[in-house]
ZAMARGU-4260 file (C-alpha; in steps of 0.2 Angstrom, whole numbers, plus 5000, padded with zeros to 4 digits):
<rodrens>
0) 5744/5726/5894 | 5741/5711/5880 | 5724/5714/5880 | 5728/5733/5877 | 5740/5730/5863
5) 5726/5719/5857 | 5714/5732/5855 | 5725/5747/5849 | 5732/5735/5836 | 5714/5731/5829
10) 5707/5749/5831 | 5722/5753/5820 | 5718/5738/5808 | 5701/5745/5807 | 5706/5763/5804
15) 5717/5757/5789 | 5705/5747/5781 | 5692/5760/5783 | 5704/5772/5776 | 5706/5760/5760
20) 5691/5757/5756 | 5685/5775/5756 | 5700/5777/5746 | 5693/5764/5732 | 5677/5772/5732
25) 5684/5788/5729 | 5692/5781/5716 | 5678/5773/5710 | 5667/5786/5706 | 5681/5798/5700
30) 5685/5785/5685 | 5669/5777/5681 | 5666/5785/5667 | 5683/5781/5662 | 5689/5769/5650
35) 5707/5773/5655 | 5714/5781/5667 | 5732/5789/5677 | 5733/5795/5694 | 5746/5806/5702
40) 5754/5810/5687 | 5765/5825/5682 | 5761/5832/5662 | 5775/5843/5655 | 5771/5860/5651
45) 5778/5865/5638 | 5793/5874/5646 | 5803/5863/5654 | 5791/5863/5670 | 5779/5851/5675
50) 5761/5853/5684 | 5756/5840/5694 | 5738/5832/5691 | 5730/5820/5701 | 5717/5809/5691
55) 5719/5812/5670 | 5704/5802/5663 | 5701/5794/5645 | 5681/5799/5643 | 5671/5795/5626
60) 5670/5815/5630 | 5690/5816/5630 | 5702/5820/5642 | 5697/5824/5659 | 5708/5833/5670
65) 5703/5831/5687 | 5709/5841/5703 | 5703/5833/5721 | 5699/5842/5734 | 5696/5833/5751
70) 5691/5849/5761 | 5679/5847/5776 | 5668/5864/5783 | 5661/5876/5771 | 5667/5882/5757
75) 5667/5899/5749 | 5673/5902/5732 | 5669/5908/5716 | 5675/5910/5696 | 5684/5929/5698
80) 5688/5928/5719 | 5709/5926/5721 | 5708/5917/5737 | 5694/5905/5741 | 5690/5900/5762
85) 5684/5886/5771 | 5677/5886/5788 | 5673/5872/5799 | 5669/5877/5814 | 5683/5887/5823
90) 5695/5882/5811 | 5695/5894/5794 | 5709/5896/5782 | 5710/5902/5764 | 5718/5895/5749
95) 5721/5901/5729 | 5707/5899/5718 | 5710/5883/5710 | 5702/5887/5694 | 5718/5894/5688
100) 5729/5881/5693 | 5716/5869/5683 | 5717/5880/5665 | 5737/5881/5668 | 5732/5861/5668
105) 5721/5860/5653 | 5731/5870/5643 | 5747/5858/5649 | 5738/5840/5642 | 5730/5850/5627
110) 5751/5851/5621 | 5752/5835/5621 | 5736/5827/5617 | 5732/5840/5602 | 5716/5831/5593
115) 5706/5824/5609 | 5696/5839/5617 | 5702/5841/5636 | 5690/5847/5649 | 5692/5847/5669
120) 5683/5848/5682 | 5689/5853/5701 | 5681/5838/5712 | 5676/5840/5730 | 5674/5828/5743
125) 5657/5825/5750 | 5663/5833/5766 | 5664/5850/5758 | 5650/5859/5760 | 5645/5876/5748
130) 5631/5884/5755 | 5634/5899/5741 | 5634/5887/5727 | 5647/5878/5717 | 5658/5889/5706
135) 5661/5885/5689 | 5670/5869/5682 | 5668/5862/5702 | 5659/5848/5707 | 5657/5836/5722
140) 5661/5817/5722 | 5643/5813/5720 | 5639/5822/5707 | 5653/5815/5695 | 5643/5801/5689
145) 5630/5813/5684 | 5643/5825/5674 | 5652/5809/5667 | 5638/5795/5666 | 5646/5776/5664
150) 5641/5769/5647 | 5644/5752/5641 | 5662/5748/5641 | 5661/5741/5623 | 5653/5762/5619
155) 5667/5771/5628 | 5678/5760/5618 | 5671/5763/5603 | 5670/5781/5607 | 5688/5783/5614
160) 5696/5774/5597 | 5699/5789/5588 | 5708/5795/5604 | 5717/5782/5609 | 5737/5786/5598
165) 5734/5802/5607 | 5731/5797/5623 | 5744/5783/5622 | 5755/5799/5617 | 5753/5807/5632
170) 5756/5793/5645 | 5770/5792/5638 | 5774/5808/5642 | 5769/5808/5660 | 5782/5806/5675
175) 5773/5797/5690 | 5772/5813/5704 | 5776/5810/5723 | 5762/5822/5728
</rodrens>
């Protein structure tokens, strides 16, 4: 029974660190780009509400607002559908059409950060597959180095200054987000 302990005890070793090192890569390639960055945040919205956001990027292009999607099985949406599906294998489910939820987003950070342009960008993970396409303002992991190419840091730096009272504005308006 030792030995059997033993094993499960590694096998879940092995599963956490897996598990944490994908997670750093996600991370990774979602902020490289970046020249700062906040993750799981909540930005007010004006109201008195709040919309959660999971990875708010400083970019030499401005804010990105980024929505992650870790969805395995195929995916089927596009720009005017209400409810987009998945289906892996016999599993199939639907959900809303998270364009939406990202302009409610953009529009939330643009209160706050009024001079620094604020795009977003619904990120999927590389087990999502979209044999129609990808809709609009959707990409996979993979391709977020392509939309948002690394530079220099010293570049995004220098590209970022103008933004940076803004930016610092709006962290500290964010509340840290339990989702």
């Amino acid at each position: 029974t030792a030995a059997v302990l033993v094993g499960v005890g590694a096998w879940l070793a092995i599963r956490a660190y897996r598990a944490r090192q994908m997670r750093r890569q996600k991370v990774e390639l979602l902020t490289n780009g970046a020249v700062d960055f906040q993750e799981n945040v909540l930005v007010p919205d004006g109201s008195g509400g709040s919309y959660h956001v999971d990875f708010l990027l400083l970019h030499a292009r401005g804010i990105v607002v980024i929505d992650w999607r870790n969805l395995r099985g195929n995916v089927f949406g596009g720009d005017q559908m209400t409810e987009w599906t998945v289906m892996n294998g016999a599993e199939r489910f639907t959900f809303p059409n998270p364009l939406n939820a990202l302009y409610d987003r953009i529009a939330a950070v643009k209160l706050v950060a009024k001079d620094i342009p604020v795009e977003g960008r619904i990120v999927f993970s590389r087990r999502a597959i979209f044999p129609k396409g990808l809709p609009k303002w959707t990409v996979k992991l993979d391709a977020m180095l392509s939309e948002f190419p690394p530079m220099e840091r010293s570049q995004v730096e220098a590209a970022t200054a103008r933004y940076r009272e803004s930016w610092d504005a709006l962290k500290q308006g964010l509340t840290p987000s339990s989702l």
